[in-house]
C-alpha positions as a LaTeX table, in Angstrom:
\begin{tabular}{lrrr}
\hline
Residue & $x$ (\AA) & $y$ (\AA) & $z$ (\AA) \\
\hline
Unk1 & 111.37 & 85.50 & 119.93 \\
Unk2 & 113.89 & 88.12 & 119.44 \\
Unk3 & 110.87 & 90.82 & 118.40 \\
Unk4 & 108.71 & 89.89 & 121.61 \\
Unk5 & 111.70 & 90.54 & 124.20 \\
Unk6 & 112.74 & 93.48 & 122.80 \\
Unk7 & 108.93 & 94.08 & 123.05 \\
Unk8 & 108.66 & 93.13 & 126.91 \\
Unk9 & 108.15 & 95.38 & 129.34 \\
Unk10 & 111.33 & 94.31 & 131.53 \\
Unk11 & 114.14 & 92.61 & 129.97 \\
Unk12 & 114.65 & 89.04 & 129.95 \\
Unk13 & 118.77 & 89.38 & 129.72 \\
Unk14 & 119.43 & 89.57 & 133.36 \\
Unk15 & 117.63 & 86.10 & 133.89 \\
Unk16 & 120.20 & 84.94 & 131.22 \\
Unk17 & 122.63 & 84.83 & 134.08 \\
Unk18 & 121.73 & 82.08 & 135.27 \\
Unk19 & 122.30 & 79.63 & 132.04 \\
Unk20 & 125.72 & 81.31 & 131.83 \\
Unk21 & 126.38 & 80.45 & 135.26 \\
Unk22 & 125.66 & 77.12 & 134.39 \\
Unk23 & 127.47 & 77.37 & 131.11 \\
Unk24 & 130.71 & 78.16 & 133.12 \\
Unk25 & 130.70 & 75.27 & 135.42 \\
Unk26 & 130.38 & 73.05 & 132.23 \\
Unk27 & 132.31 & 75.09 & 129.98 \\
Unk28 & 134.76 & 71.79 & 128.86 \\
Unk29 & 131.76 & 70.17 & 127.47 \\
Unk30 & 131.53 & 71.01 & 123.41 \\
Unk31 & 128.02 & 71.29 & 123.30 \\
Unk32 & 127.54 & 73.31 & 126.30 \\
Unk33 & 130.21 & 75.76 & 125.50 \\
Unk34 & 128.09 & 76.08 & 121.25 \\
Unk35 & 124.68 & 76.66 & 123.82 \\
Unk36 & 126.21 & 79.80 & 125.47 \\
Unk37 & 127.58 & 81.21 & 122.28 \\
Unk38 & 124.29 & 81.36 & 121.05 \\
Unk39 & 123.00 & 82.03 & 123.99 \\
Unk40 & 125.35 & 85.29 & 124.17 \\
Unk41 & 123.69 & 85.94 & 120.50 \\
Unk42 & 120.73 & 86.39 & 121.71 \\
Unk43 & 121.29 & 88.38 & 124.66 \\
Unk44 & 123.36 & 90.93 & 122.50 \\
Unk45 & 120.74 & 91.00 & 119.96 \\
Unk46 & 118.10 & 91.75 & 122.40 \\
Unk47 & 119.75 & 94.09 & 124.00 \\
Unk48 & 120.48 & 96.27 & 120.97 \\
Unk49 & 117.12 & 95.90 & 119.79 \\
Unk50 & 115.60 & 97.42 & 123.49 \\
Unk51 & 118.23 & 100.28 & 122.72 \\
Unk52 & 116.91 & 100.91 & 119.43 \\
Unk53 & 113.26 & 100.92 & 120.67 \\
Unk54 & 113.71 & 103.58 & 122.96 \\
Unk55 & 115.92 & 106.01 & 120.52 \\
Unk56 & 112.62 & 104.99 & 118.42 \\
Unk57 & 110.15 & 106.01 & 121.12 \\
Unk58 & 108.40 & 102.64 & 120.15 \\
Unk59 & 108.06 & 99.53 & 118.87 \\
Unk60 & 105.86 & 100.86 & 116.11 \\
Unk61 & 107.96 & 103.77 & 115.28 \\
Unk62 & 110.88 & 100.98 & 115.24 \\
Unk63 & 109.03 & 98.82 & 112.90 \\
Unk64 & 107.31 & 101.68 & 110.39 \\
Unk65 & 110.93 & 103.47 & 110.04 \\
Unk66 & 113.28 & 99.91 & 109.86 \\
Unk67 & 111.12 & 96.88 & 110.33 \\
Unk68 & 108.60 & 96.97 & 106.89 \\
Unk69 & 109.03 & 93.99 & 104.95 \\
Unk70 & 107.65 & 93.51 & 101.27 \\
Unk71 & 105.91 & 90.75 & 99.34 \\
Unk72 & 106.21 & 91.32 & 95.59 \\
Unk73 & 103.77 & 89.36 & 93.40 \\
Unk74 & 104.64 & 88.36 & 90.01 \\
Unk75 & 101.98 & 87.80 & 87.29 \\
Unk76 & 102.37 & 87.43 & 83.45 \\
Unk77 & 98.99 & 86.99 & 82.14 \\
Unk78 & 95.79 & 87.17 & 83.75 \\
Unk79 & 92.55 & 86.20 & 81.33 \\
Unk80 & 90.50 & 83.30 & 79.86 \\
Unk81 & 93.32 & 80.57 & 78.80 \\
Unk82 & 94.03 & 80.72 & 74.85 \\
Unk83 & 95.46 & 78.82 & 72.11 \\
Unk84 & 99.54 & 79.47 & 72.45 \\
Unk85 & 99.14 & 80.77 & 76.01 \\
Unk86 & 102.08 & 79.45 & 78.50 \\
Unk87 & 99.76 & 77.67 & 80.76 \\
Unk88 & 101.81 & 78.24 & 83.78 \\
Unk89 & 101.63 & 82.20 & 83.65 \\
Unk90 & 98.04 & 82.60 & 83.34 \\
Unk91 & 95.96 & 82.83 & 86.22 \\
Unk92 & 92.37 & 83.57 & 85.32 \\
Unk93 & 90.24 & 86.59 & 85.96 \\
Unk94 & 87.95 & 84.56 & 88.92 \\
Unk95 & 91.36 & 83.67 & 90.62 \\
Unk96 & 92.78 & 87.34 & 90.66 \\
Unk97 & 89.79 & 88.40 & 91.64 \\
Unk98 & 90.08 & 85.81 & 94.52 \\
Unk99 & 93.95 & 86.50 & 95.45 \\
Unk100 & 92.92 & 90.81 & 95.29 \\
Unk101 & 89.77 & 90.18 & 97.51 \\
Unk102 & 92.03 & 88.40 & 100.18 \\
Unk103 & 94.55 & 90.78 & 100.38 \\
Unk104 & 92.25 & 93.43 & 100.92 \\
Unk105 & 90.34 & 91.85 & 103.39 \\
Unk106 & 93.50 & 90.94 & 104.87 \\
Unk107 & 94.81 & 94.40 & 105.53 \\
Unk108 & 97.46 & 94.74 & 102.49 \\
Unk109 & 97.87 & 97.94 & 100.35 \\
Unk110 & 99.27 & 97.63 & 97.03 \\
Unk111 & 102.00 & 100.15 & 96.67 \\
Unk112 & 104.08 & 101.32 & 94.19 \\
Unk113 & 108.18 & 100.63 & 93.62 \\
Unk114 & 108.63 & 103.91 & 94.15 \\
Unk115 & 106.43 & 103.95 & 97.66 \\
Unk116 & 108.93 & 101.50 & 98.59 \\
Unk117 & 111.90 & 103.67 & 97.49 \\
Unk118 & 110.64 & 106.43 & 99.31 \\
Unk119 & 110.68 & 104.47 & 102.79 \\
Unk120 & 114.48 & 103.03 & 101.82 \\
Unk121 & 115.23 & 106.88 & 101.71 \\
Unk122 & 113.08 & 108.41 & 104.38 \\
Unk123 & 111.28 & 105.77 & 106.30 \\
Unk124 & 108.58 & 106.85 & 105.74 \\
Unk125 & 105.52 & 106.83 & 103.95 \\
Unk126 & 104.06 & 102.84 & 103.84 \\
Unk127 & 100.95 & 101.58 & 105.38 \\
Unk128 & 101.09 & 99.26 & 107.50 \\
Unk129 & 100.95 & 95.85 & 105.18 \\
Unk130 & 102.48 & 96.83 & 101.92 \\
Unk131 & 102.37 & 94.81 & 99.34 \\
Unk132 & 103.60 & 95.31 & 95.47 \\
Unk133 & 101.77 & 93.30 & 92.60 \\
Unk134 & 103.66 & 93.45 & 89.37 \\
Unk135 & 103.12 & 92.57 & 86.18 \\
Unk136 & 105.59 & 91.50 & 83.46 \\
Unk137 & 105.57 & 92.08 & 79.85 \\
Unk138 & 102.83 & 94.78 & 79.28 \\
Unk139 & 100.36 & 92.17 & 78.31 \\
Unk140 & 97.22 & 93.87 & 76.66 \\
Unk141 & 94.87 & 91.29 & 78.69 \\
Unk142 & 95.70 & 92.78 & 82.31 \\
Unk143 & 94.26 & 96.03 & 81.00 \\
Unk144 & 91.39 & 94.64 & 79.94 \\
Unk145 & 91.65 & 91.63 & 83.71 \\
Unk146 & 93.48 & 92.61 & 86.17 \\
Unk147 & 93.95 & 96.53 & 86.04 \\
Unk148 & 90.28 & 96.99 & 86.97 \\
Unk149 & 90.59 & 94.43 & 89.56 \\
Unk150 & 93.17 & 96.79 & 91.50 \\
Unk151 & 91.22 & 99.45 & 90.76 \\
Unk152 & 88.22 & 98.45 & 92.42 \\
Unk153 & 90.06 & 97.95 & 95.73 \\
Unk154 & 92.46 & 100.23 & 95.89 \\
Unk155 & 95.66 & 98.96 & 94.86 \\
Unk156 & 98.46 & 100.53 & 93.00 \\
Unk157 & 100.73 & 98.06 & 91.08 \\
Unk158 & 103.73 & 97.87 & 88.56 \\
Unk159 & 103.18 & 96.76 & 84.94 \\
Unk160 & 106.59 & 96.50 & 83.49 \\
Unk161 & 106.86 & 96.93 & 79.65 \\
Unk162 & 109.30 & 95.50 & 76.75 \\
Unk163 & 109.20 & 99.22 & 75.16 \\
Unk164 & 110.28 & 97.86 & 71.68 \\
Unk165 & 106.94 & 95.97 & 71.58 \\
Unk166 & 104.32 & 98.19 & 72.90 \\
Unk167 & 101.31 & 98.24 & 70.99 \\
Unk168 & 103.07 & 94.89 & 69.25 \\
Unk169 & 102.97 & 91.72 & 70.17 \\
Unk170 & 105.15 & 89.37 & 71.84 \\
Unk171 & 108.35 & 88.47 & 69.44 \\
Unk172 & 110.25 & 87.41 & 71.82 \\
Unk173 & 108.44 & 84.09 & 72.85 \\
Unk174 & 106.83 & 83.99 & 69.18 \\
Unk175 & 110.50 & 83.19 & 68.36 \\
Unk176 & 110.22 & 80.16 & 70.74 \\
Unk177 & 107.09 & 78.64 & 69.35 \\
Unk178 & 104.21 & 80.67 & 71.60 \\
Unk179 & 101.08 & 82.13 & 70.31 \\
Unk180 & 100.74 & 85.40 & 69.45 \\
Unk181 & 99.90 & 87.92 & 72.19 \\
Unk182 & 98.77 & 91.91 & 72.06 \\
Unk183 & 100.78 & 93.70 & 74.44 \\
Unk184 & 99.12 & 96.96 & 75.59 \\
Unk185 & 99.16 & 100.26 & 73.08 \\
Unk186 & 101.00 & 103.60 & 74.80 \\
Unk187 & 97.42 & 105.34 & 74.99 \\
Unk188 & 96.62 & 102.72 & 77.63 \\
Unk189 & 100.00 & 102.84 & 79.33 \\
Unk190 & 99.49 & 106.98 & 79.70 \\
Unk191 & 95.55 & 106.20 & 80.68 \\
Unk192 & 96.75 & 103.28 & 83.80 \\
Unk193 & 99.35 & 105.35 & 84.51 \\
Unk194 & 97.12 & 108.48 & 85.18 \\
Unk195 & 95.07 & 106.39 & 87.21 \\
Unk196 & 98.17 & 104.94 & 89.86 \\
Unk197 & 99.52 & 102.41 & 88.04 \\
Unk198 & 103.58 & 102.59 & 88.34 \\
Unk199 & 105.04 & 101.40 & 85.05 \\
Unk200 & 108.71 & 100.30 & 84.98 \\
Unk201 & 111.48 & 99.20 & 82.33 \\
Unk202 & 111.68 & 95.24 & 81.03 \\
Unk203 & 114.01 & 96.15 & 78.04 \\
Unk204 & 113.38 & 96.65 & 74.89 \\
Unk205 & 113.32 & 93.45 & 72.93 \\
Unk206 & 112.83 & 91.03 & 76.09 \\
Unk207 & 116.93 & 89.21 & 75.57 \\
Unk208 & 118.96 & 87.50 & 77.65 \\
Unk209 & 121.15 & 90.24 & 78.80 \\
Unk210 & 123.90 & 88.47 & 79.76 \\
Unk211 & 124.52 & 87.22 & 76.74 \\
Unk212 & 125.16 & 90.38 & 75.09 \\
Unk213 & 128.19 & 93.26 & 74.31 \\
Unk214 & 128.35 & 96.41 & 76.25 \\
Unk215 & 126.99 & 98.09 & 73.87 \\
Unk216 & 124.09 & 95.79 & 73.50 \\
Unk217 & 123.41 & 95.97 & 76.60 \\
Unk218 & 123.17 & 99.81 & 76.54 \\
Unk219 & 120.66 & 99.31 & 74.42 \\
Unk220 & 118.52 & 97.43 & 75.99 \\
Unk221 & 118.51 & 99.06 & 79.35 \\
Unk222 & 119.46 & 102.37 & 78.81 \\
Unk223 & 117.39 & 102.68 & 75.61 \\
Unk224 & 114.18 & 101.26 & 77.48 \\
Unk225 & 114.63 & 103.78 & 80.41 \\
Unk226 & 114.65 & 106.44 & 77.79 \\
Unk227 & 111.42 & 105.25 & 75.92 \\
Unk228 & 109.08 & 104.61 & 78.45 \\
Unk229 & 110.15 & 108.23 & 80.06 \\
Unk230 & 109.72 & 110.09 & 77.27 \\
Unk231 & 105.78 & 107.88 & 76.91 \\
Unk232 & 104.96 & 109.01 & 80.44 \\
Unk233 & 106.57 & 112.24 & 80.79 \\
Unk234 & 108.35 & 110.77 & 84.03 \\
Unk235 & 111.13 & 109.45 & 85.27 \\
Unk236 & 111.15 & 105.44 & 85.29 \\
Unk237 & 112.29 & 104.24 & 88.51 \\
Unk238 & 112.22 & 100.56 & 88.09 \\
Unk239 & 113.56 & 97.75 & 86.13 \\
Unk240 & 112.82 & 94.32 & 85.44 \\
Unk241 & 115.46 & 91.75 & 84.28 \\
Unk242 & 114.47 & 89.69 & 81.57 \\
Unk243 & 113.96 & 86.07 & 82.21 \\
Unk244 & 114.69 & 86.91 & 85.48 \\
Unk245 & 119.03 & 86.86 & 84.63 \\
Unk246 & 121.31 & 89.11 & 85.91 \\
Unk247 & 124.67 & 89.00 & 85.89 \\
Unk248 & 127.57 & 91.14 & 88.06 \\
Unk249 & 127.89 & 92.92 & 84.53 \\
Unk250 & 124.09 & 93.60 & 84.11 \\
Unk251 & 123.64 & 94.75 & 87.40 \\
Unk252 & 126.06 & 96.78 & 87.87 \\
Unk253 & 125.16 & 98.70 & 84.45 \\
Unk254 & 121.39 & 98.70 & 85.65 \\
Unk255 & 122.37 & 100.24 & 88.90 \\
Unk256 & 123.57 & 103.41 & 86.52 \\
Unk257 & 120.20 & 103.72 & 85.07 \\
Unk258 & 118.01 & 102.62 & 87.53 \\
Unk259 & 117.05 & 103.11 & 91.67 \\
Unk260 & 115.23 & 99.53 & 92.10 \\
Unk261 & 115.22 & 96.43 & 90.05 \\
Unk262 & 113.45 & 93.57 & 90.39 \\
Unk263 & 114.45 & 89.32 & 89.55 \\
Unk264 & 113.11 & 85.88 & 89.67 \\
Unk265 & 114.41 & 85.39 & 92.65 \\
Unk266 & 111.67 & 83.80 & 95.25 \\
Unk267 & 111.41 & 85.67 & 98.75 \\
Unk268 & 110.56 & 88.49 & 100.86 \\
Unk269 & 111.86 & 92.10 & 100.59 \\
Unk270 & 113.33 & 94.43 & 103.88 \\
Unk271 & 115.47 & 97.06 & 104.57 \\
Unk272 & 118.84 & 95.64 & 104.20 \\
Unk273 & 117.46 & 93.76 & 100.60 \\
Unk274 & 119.91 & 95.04 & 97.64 \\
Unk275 & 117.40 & 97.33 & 96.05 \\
Unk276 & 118.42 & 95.78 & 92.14 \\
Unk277 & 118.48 & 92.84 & 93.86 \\
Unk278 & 114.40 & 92.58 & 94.64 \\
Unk279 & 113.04 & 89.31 & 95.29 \\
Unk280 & 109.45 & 88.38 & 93.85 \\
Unk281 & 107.16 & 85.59 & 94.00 \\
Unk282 & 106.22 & 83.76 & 91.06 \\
Unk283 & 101.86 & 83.03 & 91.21 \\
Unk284 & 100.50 & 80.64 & 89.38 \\
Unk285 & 97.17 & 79.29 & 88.12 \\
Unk286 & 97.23 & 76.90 & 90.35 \\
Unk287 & 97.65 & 79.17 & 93.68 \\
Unk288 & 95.14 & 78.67 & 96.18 \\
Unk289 & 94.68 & 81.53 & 98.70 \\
Unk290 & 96.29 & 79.22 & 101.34 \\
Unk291 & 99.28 & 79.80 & 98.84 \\
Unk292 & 99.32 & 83.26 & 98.93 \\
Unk293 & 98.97 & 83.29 & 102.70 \\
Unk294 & 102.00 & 81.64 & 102.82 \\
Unk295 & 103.36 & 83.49 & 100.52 \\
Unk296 & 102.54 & 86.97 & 101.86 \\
Unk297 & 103.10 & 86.26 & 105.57 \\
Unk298 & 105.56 & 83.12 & 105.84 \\
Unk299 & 107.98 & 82.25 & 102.99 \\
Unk300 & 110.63 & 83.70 & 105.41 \\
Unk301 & 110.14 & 81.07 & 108.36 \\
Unk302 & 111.58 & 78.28 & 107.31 \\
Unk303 & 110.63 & 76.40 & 110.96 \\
Unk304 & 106.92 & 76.25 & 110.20 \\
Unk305 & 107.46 & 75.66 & 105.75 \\
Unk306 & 105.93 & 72.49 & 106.72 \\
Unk307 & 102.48 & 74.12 & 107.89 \\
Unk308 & 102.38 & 75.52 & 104.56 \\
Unk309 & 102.90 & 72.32 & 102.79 \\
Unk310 & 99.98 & 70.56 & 105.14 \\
Unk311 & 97.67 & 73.39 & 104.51 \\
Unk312 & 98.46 & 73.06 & 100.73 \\
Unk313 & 97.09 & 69.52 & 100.77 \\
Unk314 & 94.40 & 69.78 & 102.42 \\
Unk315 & 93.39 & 72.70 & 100.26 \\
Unk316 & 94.04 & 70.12 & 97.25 \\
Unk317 & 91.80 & 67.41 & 99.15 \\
Unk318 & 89.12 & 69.74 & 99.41 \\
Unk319 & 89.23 & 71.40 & 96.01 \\
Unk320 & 89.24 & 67.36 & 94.83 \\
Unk321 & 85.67 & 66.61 & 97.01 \\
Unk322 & 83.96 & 70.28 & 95.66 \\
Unk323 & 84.67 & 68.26 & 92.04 \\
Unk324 & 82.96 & 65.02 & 92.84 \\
Unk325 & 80.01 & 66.70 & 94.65 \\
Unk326 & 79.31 & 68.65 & 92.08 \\
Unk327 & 79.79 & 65.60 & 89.71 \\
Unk328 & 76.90 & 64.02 & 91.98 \\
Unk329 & 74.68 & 67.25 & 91.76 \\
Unk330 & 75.37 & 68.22 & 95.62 \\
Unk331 & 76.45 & 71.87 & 96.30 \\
Unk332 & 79.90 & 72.15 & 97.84 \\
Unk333 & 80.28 & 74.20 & 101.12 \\
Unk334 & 80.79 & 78.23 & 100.62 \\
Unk335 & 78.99 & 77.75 & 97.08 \\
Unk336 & 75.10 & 77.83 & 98.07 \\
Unk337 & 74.40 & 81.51 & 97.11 \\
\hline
\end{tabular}
């Protein structure tokens, strides 16, 4: 509401006179006295906003130099399922495909952290749907799944790396009971990285870094930083927090070594986000592209959360019939090709 009357031609705040008008001859009355407080809101808001517009020159210039907001994607594993794999972080190669497709089709351009540091800095320089897909752990079957995918269509991504393990495997859940998993070999870190692939910092040993000393924790972050730089012969602008916990301690040690870094933490990203503070949403093998819609477009409008949840069962009613039709030898709608 606020966007489209800052938006409008002529401004709608004079013909908020009239409520407050209203609002004055009732002012004793609790409720109406809480309806032109917010009322006032608005009006103030929407007034700054038509101010800012014109020092813009436009809406557009408004929104490409303030307005940009970011989706971040998280995926962990994207191939075939296998023995020891954590179910829930594998999404398979037909349903990255799918999601990749979509957001083409869509309008999105997969960017780069640093694309998105760039317009914190400048304003400048994102298209006009960004979108960042990362990747966490380094996991040798992206390469082989998902790296392709993005290259096929255009997108640029960030694979984020436990730089103790590269060319490894993955100790760190091993420890835990999980099957062992190649993580990719610094020859095909240099080769995706040649080819627009952002690579960023996820320690080196994959802890819990709050749990650890100062001096631990040095060398985790600080010692992961320096590794993957001196692999890529670049500075490493992002990190990733292990497990997805940060602490006041962590992050204020990261923000020494690091300009962005990215959590757990489920949401969308904009200009007034704390850049080590970057939300991402988890995918998983179960995401439908009704999901990522949602996702990409609405996680941040709480009034219509509902929609998504609707739309999410009715994808899960029809995904149920495609099963028993083909059970009964009957070709599902969208599948005769």
């Amino acid at each position: 509401m606020h966007n489209a009357a800052a938006r409008a031609p002529v401004s709608p705040v004079p013909v908020m006179t009239v409520p407050f008008l209203l609002e004055k001859q009732l002012y004793s009355f609790a409720p109406v006295r809480e309806a032109g407080v917010r009322l006032l809101g608005y009006a103030t808001l929407i007034t700054r906003l038509r101010a800012v517009r014109r020092a813009a020159g436009s809406w557009g210039a408004l929104q490409s130099e303030f307005g940009k907001k970011l989706p971040v994607l998280l995926y962990h594993h994207v191939g075939p399922p296998r023995p020891g794999t954590l179910s829930f972080l594998t999404v398979s190669p037909e349903s990255f495909e799918r999601h990749v497709r979509w957001l083409a089709r869509r309008g999105f351009a997969g960017i780069r952290p640093s694309d998105w540091l760039r317009w914190l800095r400048d304003g400048t320089g994102l298209p006009d749907k960004p979108i960042l897909l990362t990747f966490d752990d380094g996991y040798a079957d992206i390469a082989e799944y998902a790296l392709p995918v993005l290259r096929r269509h255009g997108f640029s991504a960030a694979v984020n790396v436990v730089t103790g393990q590269i060319g490894k495997t993955n100790a760190w859940d091993e420890a835990r009971g999980s099957g062992t998993h190649r993580l990719m070999k610094a020859e095909q870190i240099r080769y995706w990285a040649a080819q627009g692939i952002e690579f960023g910092a996820h320690s080196r040993t994959h802890p819990d870094l709050t749990k650890l000393s100062a001096s631990e924790l040095a060398a985790e972050v600080s010692g992961s930083k320096n590794e993957l730089a001196s692999l890529l012969g670049s500075p490493v602008v992002s990190f990733v927090y292990p497990y997805g916990k940060v602490s006041e301690a962590v992050s204020a040690f990261v923000r020494c070594e690091f300009d962005l870094a990215f959590t757990t933490e489920s949401g969308l990203n904009y200009l007034r986000t704390d850049p080590h503070l970057l939300r991402r949403i988890n995918i998983s093998p179960n995401d439908s592209l009704i999901d990522i819609e949602c996702h990409t477009h609405w996680e941040e409008l709480h009034r219509i959360a509902g929609l998504c949840a609707r739309l999410q069962v009715r994808s899960s009613f029809k995904r149920a019939a495609r099963f028993v039709l083909r059970r009964q030898g009957v070709p599902a709608d969208g599948e005769r090709q």
